[in-house]
ChimeraX commands (.cxc) that place a marker at each C-alpha (Angstrom):
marker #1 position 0.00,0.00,0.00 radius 0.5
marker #1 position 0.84,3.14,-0.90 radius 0.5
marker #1 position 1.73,6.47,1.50 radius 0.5
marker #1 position -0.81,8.36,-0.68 radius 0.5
marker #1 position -3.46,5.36,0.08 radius 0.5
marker #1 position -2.91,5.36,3.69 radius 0.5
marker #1 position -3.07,9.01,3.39 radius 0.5
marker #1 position -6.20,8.73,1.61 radius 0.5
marker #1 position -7.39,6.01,4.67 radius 0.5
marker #1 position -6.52,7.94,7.33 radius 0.5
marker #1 position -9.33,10.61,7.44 radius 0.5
marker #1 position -11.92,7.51,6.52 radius 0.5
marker #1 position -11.24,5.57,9.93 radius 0.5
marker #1 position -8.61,4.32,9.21 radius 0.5
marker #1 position -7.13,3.02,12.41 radius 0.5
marker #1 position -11.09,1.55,13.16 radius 0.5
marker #1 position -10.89,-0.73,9.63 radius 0.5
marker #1 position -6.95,-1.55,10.83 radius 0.5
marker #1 position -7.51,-2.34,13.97 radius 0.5
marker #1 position -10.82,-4.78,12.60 radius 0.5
marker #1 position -8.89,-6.46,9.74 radius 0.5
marker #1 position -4.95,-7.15,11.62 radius 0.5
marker #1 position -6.37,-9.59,13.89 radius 0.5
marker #1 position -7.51,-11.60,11.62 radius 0.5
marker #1 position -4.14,-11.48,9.08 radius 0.5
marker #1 position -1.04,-13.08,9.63 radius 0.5
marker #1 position 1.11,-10.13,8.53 radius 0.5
marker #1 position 1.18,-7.66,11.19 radius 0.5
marker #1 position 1.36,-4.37,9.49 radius 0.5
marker #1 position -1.80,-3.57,7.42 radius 0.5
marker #1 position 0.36,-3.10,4.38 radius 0.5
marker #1 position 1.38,-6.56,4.26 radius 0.5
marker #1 position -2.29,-7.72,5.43 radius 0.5
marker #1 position -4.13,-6.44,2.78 radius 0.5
marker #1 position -2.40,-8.78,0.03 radius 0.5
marker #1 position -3.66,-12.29,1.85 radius 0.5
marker #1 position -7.65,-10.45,1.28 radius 0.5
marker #1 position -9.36,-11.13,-1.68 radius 0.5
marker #1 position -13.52,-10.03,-2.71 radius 0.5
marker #1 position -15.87,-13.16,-2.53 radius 0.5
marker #1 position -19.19,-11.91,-2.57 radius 0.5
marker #1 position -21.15,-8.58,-2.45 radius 0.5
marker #1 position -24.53,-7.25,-1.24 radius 0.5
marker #1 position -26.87,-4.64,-1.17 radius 0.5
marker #1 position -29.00,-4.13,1.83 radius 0.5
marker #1 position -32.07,-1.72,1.95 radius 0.5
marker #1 position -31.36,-1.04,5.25 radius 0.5
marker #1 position -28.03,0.66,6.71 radius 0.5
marker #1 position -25.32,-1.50,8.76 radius 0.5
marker #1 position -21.85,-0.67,9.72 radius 0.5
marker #1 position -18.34,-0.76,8.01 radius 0.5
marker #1 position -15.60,-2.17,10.42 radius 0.5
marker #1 position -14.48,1.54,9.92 radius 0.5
marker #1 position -17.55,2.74,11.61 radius 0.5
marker #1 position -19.06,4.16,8.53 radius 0.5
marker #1 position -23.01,3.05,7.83 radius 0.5
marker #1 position -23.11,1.23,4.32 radius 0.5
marker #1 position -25.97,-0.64,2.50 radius 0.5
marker #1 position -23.07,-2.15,0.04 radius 0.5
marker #1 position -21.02,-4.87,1.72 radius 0.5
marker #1 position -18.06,-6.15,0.31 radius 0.5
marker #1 position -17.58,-9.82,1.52 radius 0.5
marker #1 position -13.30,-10.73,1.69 radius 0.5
marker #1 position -11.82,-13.84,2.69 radius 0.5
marker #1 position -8.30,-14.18,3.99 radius 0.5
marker #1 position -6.40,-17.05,1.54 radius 0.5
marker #1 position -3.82,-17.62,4.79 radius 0.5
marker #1 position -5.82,-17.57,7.78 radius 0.5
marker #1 position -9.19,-18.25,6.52 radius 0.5
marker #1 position -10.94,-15.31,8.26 radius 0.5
marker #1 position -13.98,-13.78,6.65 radius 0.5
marker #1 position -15.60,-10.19,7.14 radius 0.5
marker #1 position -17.25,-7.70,4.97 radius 0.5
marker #1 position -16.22,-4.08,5.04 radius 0.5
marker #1 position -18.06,-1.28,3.07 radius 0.5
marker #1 position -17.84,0.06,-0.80 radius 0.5
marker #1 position -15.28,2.88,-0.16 radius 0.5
marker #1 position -13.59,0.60,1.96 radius 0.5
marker #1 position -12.85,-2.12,-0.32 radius 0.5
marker #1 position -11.94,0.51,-3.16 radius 0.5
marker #1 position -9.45,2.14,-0.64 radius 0.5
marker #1 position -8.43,-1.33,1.03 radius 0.5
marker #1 position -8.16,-3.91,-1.39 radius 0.5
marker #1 position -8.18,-1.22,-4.13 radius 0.5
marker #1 position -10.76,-2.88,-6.20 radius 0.5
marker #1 position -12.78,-0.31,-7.48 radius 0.5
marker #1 position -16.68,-2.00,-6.75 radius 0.5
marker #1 position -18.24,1.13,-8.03 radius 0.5
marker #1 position -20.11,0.48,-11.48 radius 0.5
marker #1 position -20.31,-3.41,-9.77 radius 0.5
marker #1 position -22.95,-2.23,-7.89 radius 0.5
marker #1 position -24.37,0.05,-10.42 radius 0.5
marker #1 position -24.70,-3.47,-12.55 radius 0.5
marker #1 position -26.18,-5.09,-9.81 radius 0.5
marker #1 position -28.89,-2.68,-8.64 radius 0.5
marker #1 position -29.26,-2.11,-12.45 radius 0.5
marker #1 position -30.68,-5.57,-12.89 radius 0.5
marker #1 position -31.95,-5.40,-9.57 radius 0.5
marker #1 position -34.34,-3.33,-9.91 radius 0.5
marker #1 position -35.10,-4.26,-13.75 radius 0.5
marker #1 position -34.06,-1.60,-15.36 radius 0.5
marker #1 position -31.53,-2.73,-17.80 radius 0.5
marker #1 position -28.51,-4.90,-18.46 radius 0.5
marker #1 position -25.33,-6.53,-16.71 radius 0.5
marker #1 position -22.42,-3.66,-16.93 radius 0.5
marker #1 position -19.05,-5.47,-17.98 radius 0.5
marker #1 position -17.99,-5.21,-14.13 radius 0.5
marker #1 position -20.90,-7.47,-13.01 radius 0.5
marker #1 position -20.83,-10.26,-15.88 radius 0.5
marker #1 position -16.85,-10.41,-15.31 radius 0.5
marker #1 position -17.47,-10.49,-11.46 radius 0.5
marker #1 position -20.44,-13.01,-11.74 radius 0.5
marker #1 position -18.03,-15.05,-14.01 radius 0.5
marker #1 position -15.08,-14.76,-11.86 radius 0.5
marker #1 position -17.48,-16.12,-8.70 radius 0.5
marker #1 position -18.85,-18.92,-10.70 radius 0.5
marker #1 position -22.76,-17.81,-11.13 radius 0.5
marker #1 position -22.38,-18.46,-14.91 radius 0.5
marker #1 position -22.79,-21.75,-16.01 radius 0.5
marker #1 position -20.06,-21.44,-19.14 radius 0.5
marker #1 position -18.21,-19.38,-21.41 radius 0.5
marker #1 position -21.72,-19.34,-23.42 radius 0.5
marker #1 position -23.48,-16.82,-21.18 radius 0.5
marker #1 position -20.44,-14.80,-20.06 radius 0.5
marker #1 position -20.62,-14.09,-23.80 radius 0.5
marker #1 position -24.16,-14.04,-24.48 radius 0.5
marker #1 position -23.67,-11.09,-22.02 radius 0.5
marker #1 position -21.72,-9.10,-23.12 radius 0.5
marker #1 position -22.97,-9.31,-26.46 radius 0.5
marker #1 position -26.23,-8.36,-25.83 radius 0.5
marker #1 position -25.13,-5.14,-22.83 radius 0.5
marker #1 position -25.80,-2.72,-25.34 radius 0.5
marker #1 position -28.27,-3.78,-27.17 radius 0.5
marker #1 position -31.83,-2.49,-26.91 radius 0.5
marker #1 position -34.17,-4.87,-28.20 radius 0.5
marker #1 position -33.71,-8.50,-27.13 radius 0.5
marker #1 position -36.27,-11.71,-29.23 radius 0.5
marker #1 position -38.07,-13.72,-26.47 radius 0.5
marker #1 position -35.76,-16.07,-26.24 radius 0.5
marker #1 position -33.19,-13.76,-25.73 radius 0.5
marker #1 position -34.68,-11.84,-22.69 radius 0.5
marker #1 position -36.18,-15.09,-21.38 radius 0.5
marker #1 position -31.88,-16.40,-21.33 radius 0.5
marker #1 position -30.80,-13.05,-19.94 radius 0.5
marker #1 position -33.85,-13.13,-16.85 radius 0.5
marker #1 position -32.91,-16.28,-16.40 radius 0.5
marker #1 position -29.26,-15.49,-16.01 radius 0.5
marker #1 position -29.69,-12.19,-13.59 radius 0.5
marker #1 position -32.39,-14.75,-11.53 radius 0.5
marker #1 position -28.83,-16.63,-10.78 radius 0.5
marker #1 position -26.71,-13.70,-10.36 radius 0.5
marker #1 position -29.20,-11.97,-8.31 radius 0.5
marker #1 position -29.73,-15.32,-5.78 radius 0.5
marker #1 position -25.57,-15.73,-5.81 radius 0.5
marker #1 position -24.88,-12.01,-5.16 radius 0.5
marker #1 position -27.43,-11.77,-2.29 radius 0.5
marker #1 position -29.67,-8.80,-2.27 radius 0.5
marker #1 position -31.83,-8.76,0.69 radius 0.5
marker #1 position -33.81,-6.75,2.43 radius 0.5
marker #1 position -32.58,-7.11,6.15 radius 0.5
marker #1 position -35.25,-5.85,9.53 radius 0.5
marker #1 position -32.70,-7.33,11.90 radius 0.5
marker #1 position -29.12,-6.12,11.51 radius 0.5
marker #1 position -28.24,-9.16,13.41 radius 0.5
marker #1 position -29.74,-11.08,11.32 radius 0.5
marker #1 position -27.27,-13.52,9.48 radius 0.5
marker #1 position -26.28,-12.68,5.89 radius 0.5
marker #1 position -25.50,-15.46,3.27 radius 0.5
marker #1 position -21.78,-15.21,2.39 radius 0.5
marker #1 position -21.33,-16.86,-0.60 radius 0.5
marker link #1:1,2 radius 0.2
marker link #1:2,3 radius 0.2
marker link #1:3,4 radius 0.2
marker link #1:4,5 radius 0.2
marker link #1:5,6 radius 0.2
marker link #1:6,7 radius 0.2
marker link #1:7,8 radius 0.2
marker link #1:8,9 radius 0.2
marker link #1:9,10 radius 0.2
marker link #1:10,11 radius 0.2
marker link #1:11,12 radius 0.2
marker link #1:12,13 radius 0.2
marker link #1:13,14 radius 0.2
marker link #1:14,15 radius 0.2
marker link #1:15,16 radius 0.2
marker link #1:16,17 radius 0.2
marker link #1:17,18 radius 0.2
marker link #1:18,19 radius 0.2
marker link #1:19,20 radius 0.2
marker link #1:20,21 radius 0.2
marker link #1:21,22 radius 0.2
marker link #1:22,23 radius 0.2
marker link #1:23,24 radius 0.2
marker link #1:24,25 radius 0.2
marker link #1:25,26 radius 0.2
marker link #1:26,27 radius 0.2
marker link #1:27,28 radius 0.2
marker link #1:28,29 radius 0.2
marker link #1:29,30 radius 0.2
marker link #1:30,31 radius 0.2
marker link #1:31,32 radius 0.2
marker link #1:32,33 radius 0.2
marker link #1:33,34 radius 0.2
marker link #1:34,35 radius 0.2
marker link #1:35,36 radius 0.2
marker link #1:36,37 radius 0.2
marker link #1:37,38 radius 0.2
marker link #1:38,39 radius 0.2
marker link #1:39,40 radius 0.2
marker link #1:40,41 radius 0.2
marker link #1:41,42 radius 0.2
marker link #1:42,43 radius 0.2
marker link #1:43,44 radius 0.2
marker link #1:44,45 radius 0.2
marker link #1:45,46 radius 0.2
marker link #1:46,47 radius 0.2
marker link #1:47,48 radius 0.2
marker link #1:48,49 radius 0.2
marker link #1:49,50 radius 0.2
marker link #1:50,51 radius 0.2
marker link #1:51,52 radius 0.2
marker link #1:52,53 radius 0.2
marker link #1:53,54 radius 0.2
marker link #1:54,55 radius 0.2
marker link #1:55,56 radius 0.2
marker link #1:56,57 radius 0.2
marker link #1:57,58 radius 0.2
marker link #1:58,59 radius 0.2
marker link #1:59,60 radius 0.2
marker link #1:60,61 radius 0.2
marker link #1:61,62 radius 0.2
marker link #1:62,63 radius 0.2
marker link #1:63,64 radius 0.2
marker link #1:64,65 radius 0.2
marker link #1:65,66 radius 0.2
marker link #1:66,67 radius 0.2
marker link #1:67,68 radius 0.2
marker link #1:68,69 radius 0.2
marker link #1:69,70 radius 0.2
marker link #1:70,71 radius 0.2
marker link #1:71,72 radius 0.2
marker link #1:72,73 radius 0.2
marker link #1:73,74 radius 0.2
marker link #1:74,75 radius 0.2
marker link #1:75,76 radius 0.2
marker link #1:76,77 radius 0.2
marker link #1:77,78 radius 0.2
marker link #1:78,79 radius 0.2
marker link #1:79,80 radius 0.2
marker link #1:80,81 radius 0.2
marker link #1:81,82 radius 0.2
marker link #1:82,83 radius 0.2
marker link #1:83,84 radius 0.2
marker link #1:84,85 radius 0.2
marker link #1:85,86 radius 0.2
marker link #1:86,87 radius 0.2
marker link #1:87,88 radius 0.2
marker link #1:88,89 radius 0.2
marker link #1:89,90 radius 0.2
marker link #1:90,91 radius 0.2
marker link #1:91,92 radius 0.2
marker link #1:92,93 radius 0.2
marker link #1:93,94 radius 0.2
marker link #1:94,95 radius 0.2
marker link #1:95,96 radius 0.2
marker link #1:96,97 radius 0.2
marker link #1:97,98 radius 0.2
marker link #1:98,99 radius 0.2
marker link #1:99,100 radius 0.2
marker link #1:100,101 radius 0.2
marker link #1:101,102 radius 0.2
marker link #1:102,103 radius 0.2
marker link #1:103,104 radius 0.2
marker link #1:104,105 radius 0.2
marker link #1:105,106 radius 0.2
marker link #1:106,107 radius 0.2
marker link #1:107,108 radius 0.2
marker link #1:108,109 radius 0.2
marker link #1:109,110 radius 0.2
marker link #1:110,111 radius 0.2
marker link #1:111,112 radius 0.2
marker link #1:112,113 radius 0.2
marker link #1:113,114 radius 0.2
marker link #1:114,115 radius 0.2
marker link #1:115,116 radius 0.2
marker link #1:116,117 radius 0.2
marker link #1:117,118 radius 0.2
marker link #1:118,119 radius 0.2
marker link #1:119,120 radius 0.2
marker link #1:120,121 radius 0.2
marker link #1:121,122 radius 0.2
marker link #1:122,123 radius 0.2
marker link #1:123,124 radius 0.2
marker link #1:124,125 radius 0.2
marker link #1:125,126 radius 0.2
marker link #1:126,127 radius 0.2
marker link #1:127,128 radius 0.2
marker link #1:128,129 radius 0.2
marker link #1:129,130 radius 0.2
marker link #1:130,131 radius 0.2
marker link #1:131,132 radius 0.2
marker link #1:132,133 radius 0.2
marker link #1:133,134 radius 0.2
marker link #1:134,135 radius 0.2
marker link #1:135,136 radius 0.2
marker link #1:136,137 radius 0.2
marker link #1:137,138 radius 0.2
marker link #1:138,139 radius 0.2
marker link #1:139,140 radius 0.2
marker link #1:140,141 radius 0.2
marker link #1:141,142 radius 0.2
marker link #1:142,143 radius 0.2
marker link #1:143,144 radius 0.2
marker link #1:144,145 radius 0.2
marker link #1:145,146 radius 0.2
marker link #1:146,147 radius 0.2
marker link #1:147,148 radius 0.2
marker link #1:148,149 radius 0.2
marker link #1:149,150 radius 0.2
marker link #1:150,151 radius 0.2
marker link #1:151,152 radius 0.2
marker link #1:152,153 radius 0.2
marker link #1:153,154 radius 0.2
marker link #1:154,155 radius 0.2
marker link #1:155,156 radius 0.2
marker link #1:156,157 radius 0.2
marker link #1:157,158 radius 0.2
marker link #1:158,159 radius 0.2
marker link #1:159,160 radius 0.2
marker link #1:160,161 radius 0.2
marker link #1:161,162 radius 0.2
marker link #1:162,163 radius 0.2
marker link #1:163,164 radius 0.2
marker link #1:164,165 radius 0.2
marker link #1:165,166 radius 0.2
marker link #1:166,167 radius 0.2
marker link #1:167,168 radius 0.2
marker link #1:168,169 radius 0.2
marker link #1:169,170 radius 0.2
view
């Protein structure tokens, strides 16, 4: 990590989201820690929760550590800032076919590829062939509903009235 990234951490809680993910690394400086994370799953939630770095989020990030095995979540900005994987127009995707009112963004089909909610090569294509497109035949849109049915249930987006409620990590 970068001094202009820890720069850039420091007035977002820094020390809070530090003192949250070192515990559960084996590296003992965050620098080091934040190469054994990687991004396993994402959600939106309709109702705020809290980022490790005490900020309230409705996107969660889901990481798991490869060494140690340790799972959390932290927030959107977090993971940008922390991992620096920009989730930004992943979300957009996802509460784009969310909410029905359009098509998988590249960031979305490549994630939902990447976390195995495509069956094949076949759709990741079909995919991005069709994300521009307007007008899809029946079939078509009957394939791609079908497909965002999958993504949607894999990249869980739930409304939550209990925060302690348990999330599905996937």
């Amino acid at each position: 990590m970068t001094v202009s990234q820890q720069a850039a951490l420091q007035g977002h809680n820094f020390e809070r989201l530090r003192d949250h993910i070192l515990p559960l690394s084996r590296a003992t400086t965050f620098s080091v820690a934040v190469t054994e994370w990687d991004l396993v799953a994402v959600e939106i939630s309709d109702e705020f929760d809290s980022c490790p770095c005490g900020q309230e989020i409705k996107e969660h990030c889901f990481i798991h550590n490869r060494i140690t095995g340790h799972r959390t979540h932290v927030g959107n900005v977090c993971i940008n800032r922390f991992l620096a994987i920009d989730t930004g127009t992943l979300f957009d995707g996802l509460k784009r076919i969310k909410n029905s009112q359009g098509r998988a963004n590249l960031d979305l089909i490549e994630h939902a590829y990447r976390m195995g909610y495509l069956y094949d090569l076949n759709e990741y294509e079909f995919l991005v062939k069709i994300k521009r497109k307007r007008i899809l035949s029946p079939k078509q849109a009957a394939w791609e509903q079908k497909i965002h049915r999958r993504i949607l249930s894999e990249t869980v987006v739930t409304k939550r009235s209990d925060p302690s409620t348990s999330r599905k990590r996937v």
